[in-house]
Backbone as a chain_set.jsonl record, in Angstrom:
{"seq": "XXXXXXXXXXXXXXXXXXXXXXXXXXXXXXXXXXXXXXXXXXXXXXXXXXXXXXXXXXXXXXXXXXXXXXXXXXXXXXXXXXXXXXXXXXXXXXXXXXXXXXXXXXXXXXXXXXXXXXXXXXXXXXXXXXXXXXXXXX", "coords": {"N": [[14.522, -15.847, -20.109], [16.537, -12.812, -20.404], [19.115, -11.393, -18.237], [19.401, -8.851, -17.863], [16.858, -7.846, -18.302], [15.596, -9.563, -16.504], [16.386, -8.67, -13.709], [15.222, -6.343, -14.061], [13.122, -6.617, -13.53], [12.087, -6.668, -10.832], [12.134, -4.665, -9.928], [10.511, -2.973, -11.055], [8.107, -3.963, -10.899], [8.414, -3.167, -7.567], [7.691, -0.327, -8.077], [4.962, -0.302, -9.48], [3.384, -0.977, -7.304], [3.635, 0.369, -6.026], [3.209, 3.219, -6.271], [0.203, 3.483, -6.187], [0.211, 3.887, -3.089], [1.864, 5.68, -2.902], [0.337, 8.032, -4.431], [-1.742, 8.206, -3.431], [-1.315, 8.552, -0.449], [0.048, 11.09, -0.708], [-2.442, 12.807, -1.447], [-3.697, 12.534, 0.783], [-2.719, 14.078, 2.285], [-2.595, 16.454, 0.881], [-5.113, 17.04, 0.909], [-6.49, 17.196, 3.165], [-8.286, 17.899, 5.284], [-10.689, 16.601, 4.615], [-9.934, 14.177, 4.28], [-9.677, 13.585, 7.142], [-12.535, 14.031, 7.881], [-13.712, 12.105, 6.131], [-12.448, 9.433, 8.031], [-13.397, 10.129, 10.343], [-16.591, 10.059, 9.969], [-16.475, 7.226, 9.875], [-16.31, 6.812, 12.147], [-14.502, 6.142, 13.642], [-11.573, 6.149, 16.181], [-9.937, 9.471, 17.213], [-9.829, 10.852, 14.845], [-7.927, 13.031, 13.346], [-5.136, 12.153, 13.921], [-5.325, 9.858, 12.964], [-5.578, 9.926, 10.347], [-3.224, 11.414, 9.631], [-1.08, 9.281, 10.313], [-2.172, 7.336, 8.157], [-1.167, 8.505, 6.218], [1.4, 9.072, 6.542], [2.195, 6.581, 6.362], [1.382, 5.296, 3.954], [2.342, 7.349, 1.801], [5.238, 7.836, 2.897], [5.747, 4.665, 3.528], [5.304, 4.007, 1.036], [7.351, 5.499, -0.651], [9.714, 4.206, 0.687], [9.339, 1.605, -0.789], [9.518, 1.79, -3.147], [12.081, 2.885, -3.807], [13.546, 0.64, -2.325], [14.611, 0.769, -0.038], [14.67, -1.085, 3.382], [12.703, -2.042, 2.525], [11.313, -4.459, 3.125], [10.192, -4.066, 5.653], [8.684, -2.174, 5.047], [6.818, -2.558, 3.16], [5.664, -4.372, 4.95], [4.545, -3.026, 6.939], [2.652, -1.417, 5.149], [0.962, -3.476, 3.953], [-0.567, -4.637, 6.573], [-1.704, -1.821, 7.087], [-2.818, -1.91, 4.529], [-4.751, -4.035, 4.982], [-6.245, -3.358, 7.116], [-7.705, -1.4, 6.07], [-9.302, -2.465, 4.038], [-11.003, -4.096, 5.846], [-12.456, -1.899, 7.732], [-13.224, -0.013, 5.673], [-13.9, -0.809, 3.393], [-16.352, -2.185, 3.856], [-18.002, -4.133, 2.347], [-19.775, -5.865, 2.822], [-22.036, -4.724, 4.74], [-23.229, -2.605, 3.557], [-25.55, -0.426, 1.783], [-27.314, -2.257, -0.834], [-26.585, -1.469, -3.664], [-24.31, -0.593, -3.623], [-22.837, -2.18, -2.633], [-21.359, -3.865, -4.558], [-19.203, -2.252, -5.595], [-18.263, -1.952, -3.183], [-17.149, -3.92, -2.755], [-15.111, -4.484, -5.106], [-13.157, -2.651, -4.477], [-12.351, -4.025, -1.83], [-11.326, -6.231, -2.322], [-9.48, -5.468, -3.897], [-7.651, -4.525, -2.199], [-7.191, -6.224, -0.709], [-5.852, -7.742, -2.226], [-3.397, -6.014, -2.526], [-2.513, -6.447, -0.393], [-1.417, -9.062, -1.034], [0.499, -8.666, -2.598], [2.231, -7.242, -1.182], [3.102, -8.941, 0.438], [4.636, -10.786, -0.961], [6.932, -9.42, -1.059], [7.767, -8.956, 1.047], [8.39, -11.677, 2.208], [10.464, -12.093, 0.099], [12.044, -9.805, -0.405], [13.519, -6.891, -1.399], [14.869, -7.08, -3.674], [16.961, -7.348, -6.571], [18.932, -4.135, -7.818], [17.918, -2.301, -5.734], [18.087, -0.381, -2.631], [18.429, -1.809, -0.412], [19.627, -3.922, -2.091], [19.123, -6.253, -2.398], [19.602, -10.176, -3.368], [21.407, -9.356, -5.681], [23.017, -11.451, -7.113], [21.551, -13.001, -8.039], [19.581, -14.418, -10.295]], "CA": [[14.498, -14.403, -19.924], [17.682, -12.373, -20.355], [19.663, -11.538, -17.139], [18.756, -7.484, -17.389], [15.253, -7.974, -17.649], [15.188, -10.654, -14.941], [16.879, -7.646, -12.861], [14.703, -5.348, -13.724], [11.295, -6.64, -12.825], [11.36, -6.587, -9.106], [12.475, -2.481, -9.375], [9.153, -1.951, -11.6], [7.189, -4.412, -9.552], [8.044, -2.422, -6.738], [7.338, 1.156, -8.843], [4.039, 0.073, -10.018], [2.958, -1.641, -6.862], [4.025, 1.247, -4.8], [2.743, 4.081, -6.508], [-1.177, 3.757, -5.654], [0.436, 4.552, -2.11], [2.512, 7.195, -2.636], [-0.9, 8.741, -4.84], [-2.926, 8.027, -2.211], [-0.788, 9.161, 0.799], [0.1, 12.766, -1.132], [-4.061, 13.06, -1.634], [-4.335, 12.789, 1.871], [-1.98, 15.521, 2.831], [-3.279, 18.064, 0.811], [-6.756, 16.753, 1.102], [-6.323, 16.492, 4.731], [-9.317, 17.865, 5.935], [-11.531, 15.708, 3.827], [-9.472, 12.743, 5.075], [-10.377, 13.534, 8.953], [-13.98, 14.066, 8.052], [-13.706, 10.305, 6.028], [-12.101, 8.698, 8.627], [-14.465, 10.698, 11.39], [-17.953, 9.714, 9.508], [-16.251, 6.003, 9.999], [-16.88, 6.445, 13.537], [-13.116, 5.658, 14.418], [-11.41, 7.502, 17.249], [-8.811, 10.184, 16.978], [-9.5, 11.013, 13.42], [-6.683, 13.485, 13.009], [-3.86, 11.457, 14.435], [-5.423, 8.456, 11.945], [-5.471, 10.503, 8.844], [-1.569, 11.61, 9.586], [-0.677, 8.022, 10.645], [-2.219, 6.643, 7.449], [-0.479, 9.932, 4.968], [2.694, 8.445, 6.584], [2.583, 4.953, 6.046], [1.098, 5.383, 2.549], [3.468, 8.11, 1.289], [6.58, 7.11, 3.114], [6.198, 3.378, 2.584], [5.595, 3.885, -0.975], [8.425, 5.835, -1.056], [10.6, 3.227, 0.704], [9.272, 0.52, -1.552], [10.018, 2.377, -4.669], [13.952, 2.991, -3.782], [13.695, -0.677, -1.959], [15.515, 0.573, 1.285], [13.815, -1.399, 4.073], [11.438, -2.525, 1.881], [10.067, -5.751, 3.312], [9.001, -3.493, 6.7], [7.847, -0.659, 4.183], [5.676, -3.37, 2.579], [4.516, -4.902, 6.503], [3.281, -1.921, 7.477], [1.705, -1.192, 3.745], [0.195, -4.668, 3.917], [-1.248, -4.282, 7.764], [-2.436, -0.534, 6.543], [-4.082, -2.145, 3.373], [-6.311, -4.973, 5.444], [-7.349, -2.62, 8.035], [-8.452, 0.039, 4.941], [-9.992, -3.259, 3.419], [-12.23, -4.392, 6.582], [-12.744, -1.02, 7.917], [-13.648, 1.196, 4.674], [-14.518, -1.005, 1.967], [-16.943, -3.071, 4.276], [-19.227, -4.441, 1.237], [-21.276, -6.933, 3.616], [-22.637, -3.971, 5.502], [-23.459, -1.482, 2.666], [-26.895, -1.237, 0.768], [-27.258, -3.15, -1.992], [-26.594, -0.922, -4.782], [-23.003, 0.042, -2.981], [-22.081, -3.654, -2.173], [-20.287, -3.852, -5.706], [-18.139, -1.017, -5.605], [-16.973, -1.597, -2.085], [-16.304, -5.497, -3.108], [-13.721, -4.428, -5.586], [-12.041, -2.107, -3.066], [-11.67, -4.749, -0.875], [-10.727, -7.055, -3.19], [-8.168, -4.544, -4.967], [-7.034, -4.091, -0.572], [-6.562, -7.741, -0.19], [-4.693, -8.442, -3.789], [-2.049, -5.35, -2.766], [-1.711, -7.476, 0.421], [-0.998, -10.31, -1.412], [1.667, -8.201, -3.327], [3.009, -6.663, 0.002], [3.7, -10.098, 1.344], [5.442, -11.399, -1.662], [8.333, -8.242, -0.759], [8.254, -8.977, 2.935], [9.304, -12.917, 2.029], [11.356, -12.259, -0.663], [12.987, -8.673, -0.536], [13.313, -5.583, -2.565], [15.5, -7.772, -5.272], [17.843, -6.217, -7.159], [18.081, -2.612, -8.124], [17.4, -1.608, -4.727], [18.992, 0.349, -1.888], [18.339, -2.851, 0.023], [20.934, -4.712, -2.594], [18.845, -8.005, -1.662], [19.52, -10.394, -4.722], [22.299, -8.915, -6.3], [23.927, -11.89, -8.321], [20.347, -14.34, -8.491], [18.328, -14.305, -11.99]], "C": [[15.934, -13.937, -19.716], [17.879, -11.817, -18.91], [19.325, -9.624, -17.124], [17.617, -7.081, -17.332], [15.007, -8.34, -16.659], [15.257, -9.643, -13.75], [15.883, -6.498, -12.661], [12.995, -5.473, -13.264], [10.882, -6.325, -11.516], [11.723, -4.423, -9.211], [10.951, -1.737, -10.319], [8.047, -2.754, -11.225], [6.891, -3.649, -8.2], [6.867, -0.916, -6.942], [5.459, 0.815, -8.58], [3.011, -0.425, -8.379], [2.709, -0.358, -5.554], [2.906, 2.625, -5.384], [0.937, 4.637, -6.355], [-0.99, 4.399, -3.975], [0.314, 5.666, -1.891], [1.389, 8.675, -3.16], [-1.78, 9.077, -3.535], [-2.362, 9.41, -0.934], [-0.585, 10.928, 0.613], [-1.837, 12.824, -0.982], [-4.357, 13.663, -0.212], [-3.657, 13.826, 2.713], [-2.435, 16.771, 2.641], [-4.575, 17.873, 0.709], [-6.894, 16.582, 2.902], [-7.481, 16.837, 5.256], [-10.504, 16.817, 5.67], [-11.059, 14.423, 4.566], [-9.605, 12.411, 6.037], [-11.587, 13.445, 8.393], [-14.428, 12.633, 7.648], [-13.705, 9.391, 7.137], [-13.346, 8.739, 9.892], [-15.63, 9.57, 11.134], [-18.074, 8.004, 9.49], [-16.738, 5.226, 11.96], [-15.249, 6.095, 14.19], [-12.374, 6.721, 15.323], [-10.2, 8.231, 16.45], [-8.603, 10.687, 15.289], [-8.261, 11.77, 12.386], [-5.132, 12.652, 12.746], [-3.977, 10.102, 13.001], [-5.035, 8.889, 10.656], [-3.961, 10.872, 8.881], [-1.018, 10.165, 9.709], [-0.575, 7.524, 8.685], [-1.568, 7.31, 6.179], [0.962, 9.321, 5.213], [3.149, 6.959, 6.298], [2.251, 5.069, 4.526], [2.406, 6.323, 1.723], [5.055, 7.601, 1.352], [7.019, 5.686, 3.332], [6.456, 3.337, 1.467], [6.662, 3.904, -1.476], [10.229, 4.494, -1.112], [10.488, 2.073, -0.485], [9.792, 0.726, -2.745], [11.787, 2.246, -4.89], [14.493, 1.067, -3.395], [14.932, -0.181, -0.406], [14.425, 0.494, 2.313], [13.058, -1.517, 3.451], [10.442, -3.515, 2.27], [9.657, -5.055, 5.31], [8.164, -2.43, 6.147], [6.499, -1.595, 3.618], [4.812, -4.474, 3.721], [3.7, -4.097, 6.52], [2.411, -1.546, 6.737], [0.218, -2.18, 3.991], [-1.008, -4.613, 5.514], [-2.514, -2.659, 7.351], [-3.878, -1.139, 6.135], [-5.209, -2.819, 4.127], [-7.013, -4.25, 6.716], [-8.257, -1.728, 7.259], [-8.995, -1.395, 4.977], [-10.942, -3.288, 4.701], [-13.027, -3.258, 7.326], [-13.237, 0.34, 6.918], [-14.598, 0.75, 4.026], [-15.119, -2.666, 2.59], [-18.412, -3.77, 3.194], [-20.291, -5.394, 1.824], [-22.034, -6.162, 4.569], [-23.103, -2.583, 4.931], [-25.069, -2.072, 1.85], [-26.319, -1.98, -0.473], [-26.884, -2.675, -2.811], [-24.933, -0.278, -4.27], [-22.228, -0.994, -3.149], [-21.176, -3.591, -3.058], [-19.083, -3.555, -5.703], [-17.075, -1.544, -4.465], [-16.368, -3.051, -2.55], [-14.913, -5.079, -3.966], [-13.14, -3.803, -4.755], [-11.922, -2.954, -2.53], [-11.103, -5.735, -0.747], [-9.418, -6.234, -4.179], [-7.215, -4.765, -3.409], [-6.271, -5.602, -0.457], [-5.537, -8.055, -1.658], [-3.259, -7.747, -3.386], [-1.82, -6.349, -1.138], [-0.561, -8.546, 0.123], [0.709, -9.707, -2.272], [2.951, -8.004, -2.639], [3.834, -7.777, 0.756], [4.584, -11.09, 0.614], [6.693, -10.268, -1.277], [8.611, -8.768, 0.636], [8.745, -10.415, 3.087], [10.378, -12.828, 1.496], [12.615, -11.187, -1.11], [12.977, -8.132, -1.241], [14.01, -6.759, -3.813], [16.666, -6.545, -5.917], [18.146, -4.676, -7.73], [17.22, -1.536, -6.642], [18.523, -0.949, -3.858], [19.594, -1.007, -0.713], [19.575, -3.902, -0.612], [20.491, -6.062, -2.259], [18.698, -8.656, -3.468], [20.166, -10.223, -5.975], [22.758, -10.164, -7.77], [22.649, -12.961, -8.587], [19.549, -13.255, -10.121], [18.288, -15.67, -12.697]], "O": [[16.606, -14.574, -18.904], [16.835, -11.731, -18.262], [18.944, -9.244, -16.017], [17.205, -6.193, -16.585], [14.315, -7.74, -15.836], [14.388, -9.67, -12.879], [15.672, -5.863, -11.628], [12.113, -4.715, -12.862], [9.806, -5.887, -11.11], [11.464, -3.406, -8.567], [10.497, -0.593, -10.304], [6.951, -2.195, -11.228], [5.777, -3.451, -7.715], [5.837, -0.575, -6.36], [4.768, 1.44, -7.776], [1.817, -0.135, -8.454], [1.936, -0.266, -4.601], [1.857, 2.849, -4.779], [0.528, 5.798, -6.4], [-1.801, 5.223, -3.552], [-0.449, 6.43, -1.299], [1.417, 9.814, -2.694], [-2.258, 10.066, -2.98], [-2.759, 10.545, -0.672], [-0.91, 11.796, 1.422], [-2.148, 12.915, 0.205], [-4.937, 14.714, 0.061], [-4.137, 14.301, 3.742], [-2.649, 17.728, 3.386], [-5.197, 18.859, 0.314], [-7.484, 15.704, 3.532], [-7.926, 15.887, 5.9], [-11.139, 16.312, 6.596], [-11.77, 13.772, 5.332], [-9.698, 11.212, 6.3], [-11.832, 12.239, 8.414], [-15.201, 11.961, 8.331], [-14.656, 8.636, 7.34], [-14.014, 7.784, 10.29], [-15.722, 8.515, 11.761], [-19.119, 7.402, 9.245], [-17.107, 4.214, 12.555], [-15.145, 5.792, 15.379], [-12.547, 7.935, 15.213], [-9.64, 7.823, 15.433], [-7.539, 10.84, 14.69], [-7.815, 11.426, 11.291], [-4.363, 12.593, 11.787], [-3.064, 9.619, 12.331], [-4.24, 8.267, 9.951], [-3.414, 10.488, 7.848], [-0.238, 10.003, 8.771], [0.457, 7.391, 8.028], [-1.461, 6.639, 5.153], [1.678, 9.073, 4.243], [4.252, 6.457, 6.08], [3.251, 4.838, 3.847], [3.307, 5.748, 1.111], [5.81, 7.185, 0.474], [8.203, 5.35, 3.356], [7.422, 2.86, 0.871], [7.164, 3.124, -2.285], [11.095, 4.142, -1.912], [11.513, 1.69, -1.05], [10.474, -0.108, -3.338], [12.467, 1.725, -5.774], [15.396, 0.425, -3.932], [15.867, -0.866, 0.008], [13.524, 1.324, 2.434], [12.165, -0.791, 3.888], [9.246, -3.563, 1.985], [8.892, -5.684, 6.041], [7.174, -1.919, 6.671], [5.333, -1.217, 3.723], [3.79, -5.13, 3.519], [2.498, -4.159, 6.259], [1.32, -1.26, 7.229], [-0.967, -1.878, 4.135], [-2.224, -4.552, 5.333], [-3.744, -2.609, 7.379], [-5.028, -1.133, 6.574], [-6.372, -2.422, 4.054], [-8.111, -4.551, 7.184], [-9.356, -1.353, 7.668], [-9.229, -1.705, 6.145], [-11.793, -2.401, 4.649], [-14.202, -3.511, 7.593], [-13.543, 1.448, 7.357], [-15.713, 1.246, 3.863], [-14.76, -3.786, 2.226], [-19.602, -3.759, 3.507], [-21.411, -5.615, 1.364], [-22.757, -6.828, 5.311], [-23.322, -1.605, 5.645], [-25.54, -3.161, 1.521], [-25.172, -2.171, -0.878], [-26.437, -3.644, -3.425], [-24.602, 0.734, -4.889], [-21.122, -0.933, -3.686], [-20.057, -3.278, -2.653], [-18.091, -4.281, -5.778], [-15.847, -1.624, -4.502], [-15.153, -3.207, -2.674], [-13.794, -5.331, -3.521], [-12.392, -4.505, -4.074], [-10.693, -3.024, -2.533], [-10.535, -6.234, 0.225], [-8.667, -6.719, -5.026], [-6.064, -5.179, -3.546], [-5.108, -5.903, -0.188], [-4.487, -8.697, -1.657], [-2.189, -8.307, -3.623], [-0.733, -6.911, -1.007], [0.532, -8.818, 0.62], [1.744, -10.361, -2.398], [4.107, -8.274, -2.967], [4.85, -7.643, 1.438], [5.178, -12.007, 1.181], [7.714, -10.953, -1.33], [9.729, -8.917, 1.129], [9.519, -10.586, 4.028], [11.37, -13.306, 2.045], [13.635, -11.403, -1.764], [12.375, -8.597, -2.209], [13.334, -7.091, -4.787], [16.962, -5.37, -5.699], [17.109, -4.138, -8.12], [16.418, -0.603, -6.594], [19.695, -0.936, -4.234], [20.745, -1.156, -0.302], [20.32, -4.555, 0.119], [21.278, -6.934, -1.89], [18.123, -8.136, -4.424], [19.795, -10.681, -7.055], [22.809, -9.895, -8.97], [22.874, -13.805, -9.454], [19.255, -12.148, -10.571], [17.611, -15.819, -13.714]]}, "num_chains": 1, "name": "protein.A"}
């Protein structure tokens, strides 16, 4: 693999990896009421405070991950986020039967961006970042 490709994968690894966030996290801003009443109907406390919490970690991780400054705590807290959304939303062993499906991939899509989140938080934004981690490796 040529040496400007090699460079450029981790900056559209981040992009593409990030951007279900940053979707997400905008949604829940201007969807915000909807997003308390979600979180509410979950039964979890403080639903306000949760739905802003989770608009900020989604949005403004994303964001970090995308530029790559602080990236491997932008992608902790992502990763922590994602497996609490995964065991707390997209509980598929406690849904009827005709639901189970659905939530399985959610919580299987939750646990894969883990798995994504924790390859950044070992290995660093990579090159092409604000971070600068990786500069002369390919």
């Amino acid at each position: 693999m040529n040496a400007c490709c090699c460079r450029a994968l981790p900056v559209v690894g981040r992009i593409l990896l990030a951007l279900i966030f940053v979707w997400s996290g905008y949604g829940k801003i201007t969807g915000f009421e909807g997003t308390v009443g979600y979180i509410a109907s979950k039964g979890l406390p403080l639903p306000s405070l949760a739905a802003a919490a989770a608009a900020a970690v989604e949005l403004g991780g994303g964001i970090l991950l995308i530029v790559g400054w602080k990236a491997r705590w932008a992608a902790a807290a992502i990763a922590l986020f994602s497996l609490a959304a995964a065991f707390l939303f997209h509980n598929f062993w406690a849904v009827p039967p005709e639901m189970a499906q659905n939530q399985m991939i959610h919580f299987m899509k939750n646990i894969a961006m883990v798995g994504g989140l924790l390859y950044v938080v070992a290995h660093g934004a990579g090159p092409w970042s604000v971070d600068g981690e990786g500069q002369g490796r390919c």
